[in-house]
KEVO-818885 format. One record per residue (C-alpha): chain; y, x, z. Coordinates in steps of 0.1 Angstrom, whole numbers, m for minus. Each point is the difference from the previous one (the first is absolute). Last residue first. Layout:
BEGIN
  tilo      y      x      z
     A      Y      X      Z
...
This chain:
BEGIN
  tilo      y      x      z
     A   m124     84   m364
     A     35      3      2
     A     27    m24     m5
     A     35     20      1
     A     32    m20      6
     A     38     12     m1
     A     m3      6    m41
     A     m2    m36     m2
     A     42     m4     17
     A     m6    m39     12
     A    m35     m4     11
     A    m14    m34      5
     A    m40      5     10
     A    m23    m29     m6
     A     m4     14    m36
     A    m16     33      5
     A    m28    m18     13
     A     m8     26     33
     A    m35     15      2
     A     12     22     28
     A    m10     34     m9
     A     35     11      1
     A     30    m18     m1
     A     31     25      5
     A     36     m5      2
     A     17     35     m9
     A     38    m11     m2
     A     16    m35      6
     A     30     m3    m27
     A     40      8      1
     A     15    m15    m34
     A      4    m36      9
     A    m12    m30    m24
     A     36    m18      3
     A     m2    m29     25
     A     35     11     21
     A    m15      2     32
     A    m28     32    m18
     A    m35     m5      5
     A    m30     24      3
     A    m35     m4     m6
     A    m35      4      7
     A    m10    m37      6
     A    m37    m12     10
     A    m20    m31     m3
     A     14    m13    m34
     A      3    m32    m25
     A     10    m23     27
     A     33     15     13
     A      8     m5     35
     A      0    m35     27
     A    m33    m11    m24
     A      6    m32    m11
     A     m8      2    m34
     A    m30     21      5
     A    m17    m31     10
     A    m34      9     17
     A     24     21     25
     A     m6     37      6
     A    m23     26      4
     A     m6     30    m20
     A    m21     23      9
     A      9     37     m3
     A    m33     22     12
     A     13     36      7
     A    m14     36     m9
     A     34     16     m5
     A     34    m17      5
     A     26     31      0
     A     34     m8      3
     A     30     36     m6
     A     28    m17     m4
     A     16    m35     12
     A     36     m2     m3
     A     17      4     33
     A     m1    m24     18
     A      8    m35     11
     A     36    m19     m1
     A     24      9    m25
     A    m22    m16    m25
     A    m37     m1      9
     A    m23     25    m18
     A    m32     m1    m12
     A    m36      3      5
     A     m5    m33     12
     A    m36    m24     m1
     A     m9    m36     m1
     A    m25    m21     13
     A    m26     29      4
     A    m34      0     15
     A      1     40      2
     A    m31     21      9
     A      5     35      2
     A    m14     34     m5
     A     28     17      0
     A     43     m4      4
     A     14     27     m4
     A     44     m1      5
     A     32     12     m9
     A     19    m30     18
     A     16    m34    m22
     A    m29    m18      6
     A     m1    m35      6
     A    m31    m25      9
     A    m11    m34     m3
     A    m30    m22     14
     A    m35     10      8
     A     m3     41      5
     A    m34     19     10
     A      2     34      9
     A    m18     29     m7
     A     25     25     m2
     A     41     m6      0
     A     12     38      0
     A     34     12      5
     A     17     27    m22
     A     38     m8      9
     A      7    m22     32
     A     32    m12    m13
     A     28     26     11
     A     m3     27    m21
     A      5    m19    m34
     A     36    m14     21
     A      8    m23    m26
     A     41     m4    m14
     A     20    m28    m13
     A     33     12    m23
     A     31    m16      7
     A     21     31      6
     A     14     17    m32
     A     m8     25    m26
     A    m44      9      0
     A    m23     24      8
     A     20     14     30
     A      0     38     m5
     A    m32     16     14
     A     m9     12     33
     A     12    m30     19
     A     29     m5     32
     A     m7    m30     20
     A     18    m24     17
     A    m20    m31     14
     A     34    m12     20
     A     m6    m39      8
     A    m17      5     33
     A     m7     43      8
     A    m12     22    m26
     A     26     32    m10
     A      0     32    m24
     A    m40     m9     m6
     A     m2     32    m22
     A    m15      9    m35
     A    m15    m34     m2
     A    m19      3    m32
     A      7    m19    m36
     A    m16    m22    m29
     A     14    m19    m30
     A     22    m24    m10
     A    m23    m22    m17
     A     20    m35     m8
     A     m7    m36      4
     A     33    m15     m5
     A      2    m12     33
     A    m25     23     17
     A     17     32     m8
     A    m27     24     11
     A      1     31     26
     A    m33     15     14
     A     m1     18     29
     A    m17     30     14
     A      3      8     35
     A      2     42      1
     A     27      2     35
     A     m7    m32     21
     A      6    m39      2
     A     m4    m15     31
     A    m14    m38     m7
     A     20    m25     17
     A     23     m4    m32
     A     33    m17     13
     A     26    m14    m29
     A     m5    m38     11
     A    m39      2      4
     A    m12    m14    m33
     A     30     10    m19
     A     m7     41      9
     A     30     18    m10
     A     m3     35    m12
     A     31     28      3
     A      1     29    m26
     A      2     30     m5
     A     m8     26    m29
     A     25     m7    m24
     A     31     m7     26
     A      8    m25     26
     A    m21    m30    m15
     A      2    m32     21
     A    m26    m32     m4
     A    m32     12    m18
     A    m23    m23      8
     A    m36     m3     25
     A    m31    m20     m6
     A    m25     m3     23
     A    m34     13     m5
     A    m31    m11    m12
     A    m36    m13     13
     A     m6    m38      1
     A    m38     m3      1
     A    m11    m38      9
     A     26    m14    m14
     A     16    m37     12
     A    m24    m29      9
     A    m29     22     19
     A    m35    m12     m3
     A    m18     32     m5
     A     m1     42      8
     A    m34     15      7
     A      2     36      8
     A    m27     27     m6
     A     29     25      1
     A     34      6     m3
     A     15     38      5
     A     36     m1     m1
     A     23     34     m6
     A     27      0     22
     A     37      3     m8
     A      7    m35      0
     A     32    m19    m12
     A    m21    m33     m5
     A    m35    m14      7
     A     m5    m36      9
     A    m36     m9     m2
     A    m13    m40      3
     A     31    m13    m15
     A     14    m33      8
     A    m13    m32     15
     A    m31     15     16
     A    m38    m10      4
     A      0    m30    m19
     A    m22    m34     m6
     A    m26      5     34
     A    m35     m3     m7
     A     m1      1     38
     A    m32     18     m1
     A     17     36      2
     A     30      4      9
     A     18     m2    m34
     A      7     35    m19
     A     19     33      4
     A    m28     27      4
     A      4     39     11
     A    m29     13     m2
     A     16     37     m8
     A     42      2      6
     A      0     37     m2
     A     43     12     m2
     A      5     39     m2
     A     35     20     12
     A     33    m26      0
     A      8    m28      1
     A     35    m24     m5
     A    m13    m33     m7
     A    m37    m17      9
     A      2    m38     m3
     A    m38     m8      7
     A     m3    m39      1
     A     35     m8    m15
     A     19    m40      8
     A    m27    m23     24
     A    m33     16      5
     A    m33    m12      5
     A    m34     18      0
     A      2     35     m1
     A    m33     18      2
     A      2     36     14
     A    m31     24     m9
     A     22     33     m3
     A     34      6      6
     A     14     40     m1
     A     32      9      5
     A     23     32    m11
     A     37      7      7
     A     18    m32     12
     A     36    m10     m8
     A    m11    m38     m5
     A    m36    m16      3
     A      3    m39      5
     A    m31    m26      4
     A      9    m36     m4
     A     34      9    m14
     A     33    m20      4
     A     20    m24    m19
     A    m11    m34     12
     A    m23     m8    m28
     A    m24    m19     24
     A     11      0     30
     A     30    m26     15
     A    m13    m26    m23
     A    m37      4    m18
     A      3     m4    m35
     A     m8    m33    m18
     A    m30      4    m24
     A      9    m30    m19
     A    m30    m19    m14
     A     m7     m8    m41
     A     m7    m35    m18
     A     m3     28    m31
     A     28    m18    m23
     A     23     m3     34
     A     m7     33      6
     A      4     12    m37
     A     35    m18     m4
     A     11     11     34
     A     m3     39    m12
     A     14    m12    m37
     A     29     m8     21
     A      8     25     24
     A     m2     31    m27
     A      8     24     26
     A     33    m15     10
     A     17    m32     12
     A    m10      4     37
     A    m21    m23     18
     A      9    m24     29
     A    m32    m11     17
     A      2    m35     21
     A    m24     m4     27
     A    m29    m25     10
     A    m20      4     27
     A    m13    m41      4
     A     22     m3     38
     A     24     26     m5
     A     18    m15    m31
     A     24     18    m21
     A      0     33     11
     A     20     26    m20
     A    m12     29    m17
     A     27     32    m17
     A      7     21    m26
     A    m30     m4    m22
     A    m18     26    m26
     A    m29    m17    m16
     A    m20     33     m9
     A    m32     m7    m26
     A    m28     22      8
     A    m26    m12    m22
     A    m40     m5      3
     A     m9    m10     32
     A     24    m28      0
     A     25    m18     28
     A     33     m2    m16
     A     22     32     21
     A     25     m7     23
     A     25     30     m2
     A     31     21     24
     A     16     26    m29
     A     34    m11     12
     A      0      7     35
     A    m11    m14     36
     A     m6    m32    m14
     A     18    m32     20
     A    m21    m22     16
     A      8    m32     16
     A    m16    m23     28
     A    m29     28      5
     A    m34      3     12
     A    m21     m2    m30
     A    m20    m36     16
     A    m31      3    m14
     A    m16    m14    m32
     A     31      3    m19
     A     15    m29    m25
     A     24     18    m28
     A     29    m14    m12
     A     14     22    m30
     A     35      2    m11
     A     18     16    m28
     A     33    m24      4
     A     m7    m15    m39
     A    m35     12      1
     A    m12    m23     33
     A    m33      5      6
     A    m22    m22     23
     A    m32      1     21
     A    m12     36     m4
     A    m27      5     22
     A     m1     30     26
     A    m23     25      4
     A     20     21     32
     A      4     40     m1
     A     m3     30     20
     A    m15    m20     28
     A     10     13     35
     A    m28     21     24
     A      4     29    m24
     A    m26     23    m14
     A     m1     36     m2
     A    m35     19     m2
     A    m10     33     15
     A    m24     28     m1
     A     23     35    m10
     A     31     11     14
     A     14     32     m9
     A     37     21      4
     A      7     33     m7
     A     36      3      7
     A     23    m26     10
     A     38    m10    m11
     A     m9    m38     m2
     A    m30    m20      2
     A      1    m41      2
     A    m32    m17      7
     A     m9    m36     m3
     A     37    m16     m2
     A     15    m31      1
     A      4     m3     40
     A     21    m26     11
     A    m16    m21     24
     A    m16    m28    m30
     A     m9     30    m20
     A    m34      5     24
     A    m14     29    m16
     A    m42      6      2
     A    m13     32      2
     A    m38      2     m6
     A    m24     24      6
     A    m32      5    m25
     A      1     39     13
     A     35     13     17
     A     13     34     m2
     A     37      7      1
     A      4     35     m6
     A     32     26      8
     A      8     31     m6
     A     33     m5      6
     A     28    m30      8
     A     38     m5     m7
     A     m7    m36      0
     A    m30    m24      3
     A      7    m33     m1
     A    m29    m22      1
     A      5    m36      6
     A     32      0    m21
     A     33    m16      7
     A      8     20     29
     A     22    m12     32
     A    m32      0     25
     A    m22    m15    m30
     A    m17    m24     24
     A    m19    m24    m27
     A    m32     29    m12
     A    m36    m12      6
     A    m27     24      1
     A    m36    m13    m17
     A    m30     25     14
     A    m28      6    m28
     A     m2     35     14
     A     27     10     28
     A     30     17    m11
     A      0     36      3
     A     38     24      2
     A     m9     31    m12
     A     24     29     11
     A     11     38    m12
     A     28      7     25
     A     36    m14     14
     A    m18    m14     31
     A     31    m20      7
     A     m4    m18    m35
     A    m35     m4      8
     A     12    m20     30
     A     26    m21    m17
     A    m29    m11    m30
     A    m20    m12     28
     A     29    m18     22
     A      1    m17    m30
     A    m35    m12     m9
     A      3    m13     34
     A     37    m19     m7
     A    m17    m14    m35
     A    m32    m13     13
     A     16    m37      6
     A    m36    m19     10
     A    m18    m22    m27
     A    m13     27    m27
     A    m24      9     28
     A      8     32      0
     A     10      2     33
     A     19     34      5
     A      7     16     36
     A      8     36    m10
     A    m36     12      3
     A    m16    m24    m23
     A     24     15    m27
     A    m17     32      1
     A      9     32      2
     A    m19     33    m19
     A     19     36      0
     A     m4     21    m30
């Protein structure tokens, strides 16, 4: 395999001087090479990234082989303020590793800021900054955009639409939250509590990107990375293919900053894969949305053209599903509304996949009478991975077959479930075997942001609120000591505790 190194190309690594057109003129020349390649960054070197020559990500690696990225205690630090949002993005390779870094960015993720005032007729909060946040109005990028009430032992989402300044001088700003989420109890406990406002970054943090993307690949390996900060999903992998290794790989505060958060949203975004995962000896903490979200998106029935085919819509993406789907994909078809089983099928034939049209012809008469019905792709989300090792602080969701071994979970609450017309498909097939369940939480239980009595859900839900037929299958507890109690399960016969 042929070695270059950074220091060749012209880099600094100083962490002070723009090493993004060097790193560059790297990647472009191992491109040309079109062979096996390791790329070395220096030891203990800090490289950073403003110049993104048109791309949003300081890494961008596409259409690449055989490829390794080998850095050892080296640091990549993202300057947001030029435009760049992204650590690494990785699409349509083959055989891709990088091992030896950390991600930091040279912009806050997020501003302690004092609450001043709160208006609950207009839902209004002043809040008083310690720096100047940069902006004379804010509006949020989307919907789902959060402050958070600053504790170590909740994760309590304060969704806002926008932040206007009202006095430059003292740093004070006006927060407009949204009526939704349980709004009120949430400002009842902070003002109760004498609690901060963890006030969210403008122009980064949970813009919608991801810190580190992986999309159309076929297998990657990522050992001893440490990310540090990022602003909307720190590894948002979608699309895969072949074997995924992430081993090391660490989503926490820089160390000795004692900082409050790593991310605002999840740590691990994996949907619509067909890789298996492999995750190892990874330490996963202070993160305000799930560590762990691994699922699939949702797809409907839309347009039946005889018994066997069918069209499916996905909602999420306005009828595309980016995903190919092939000959053999098995999907599982449930009436969400009314919370009914309809049963099982194959993909006999993909008779067309391109925008809107997802037609498909299956090997068994449609399991149910009309269109409306919301289908899982059980193929497509990363079936028969393995979380080893690992130690979780936070909350987590698992809707993919899955091990997870020999590992320590600090939990604040836990999903094995399914999301209405949203998040699939029903989770089957969960093994938790050998793990230590802690449960962590606030001293009041009252004011927990999810039900006090229990640390985990294994259950389903149907819109309409009727108890739903269609249940989680084969979810496992072994060896883990768990009390029997902390765990909310819906359908009992879905759950087996084992010694």
């Amino acid at each position: 395999m042929k070695e270059l190194r950074v220091s060749g190309f012209g880099v600094a690594g100083d962490g002070v001087t723009d090493d993004a057109p060097a790193v560059a003129r790297a990647l472009r020349k191992i491109a040309e090479l079109s062979e096996p390649c390791t790329l070395i960054f220096e030891k203990g070197a800090s490289y950073l990234f403003r110049d993104g020559q048109g791309h949003a990500a300081a890494i961008d690696l596409q259409k690449m082989e055989d490829l390794t990225l080998k850095g050892e205690e080296t640091t990549l630090i993202l300057d947001v303020q030029a435009g760049l949002h992204t650590y690494v993005n990785i699409n349509e390779c083959r055989n891709i590793r990088m091992e030896g870094f950390r991600f930091k960015n040279a912009v806050p993720l997020y501003e302690i800021c004092q609450v001043k005032k709160v208006d609950r007729e207009k839902l209004t909060m002043e809040i008083h900054s310690g720096r100047d946040l940069g902006i004379e109005e804010y509006q949020a990028p989307h919907a789902a955009c959060f402050g958070l009430p600053y504790t170590d032992y909740n994760r309590m989402h304060l969704f806002f639409s926008r932040v206007e300044r009202i006095s430059g001088e003292n740093y004070t700003y006006r927060v407009y939250l949204e009526n939704k989420d349980g709004v009120d109890w949430k400002l009842d406990y902070m003002e109760r509590m004498g609690l901060d406002f963890l006030m969210p970054t403008p122009g980064w943090a949970q813009e919608d990107y991801g810190a580190f993307i992986v999309t159309h690949t076929e297998n990657l390996e990522l050992e001893n990375l440490d990310m540090w900060a990022y602003g909307h999903f720190g590894f948002h992998m979608r699309y895969n293919y072949g074997q995924f290794l992430m081993r090391n790989v660490n989503i926490t505060p820089e160390p000795g900053t004692n900082g409050a958060m790593t991310g605002w949203r999840d740590g691990v975004h994996l949907k619509e894969n067909r890789c298996r995962f492999l995750i190892e000896n990874c330490r996963f903490e202070k993160m305000h949305d799930d560590i762990f979200n691994l699922s699939c998106t949702m797809m409907k029935v839309d347009r039946i053209f005889s018994d066997r085919e069918v069209n499916l819509y996905c909602p999420e993406f306005q009828g595309t599903y980016w995903m190919a789907l092939k000959e053999g994909d098995e999907l599982n078809f449930y009436d969400e509304v009314h919370g009914k089983k309809l049963g099982k099928n194959r993909i006999r034939r993909v008779v067309k996949q391109n925008g809107p049209v997802n037609r498909i012809e299956l090997a068994n008469p449609l399991p149910m009478a009309g269109t409306g019905a919301s289908v899982g792709v059980n193929s497509l989300c990363q079936p028969d991975s393995v979380i080893r090792g690992c130690y979780l602080n936070g909350t987590y969701r698992f809707r993919t077959p899955l091990l997870m071994e020999d590992c320590r979970l600090d939990t604040m609450f836990a999903w094995v479930d399914t999301l209405p017309f949203v998040e699939g498909p029903i989770p089957e097939n969960i093994t938790f075997r050998h793990c230590d369940f802690r449960r962590i939480g606030a001293p009041d239980p009252s004011v927990s942001f999810v039900s006090p009595e229990y640390m985990i859900a294994v259950e389903t839900s149907a819109a309409d609120g009727t108890k739903p037929e269609f249940a989680c299958e084969n979810i496992v507890f072994e060896g883990c000591g768990l009390d029997h109690s902390q765990v909310k399960i819906s359908h009992p016969g879905s759950v087996a505790f084992r010694d």
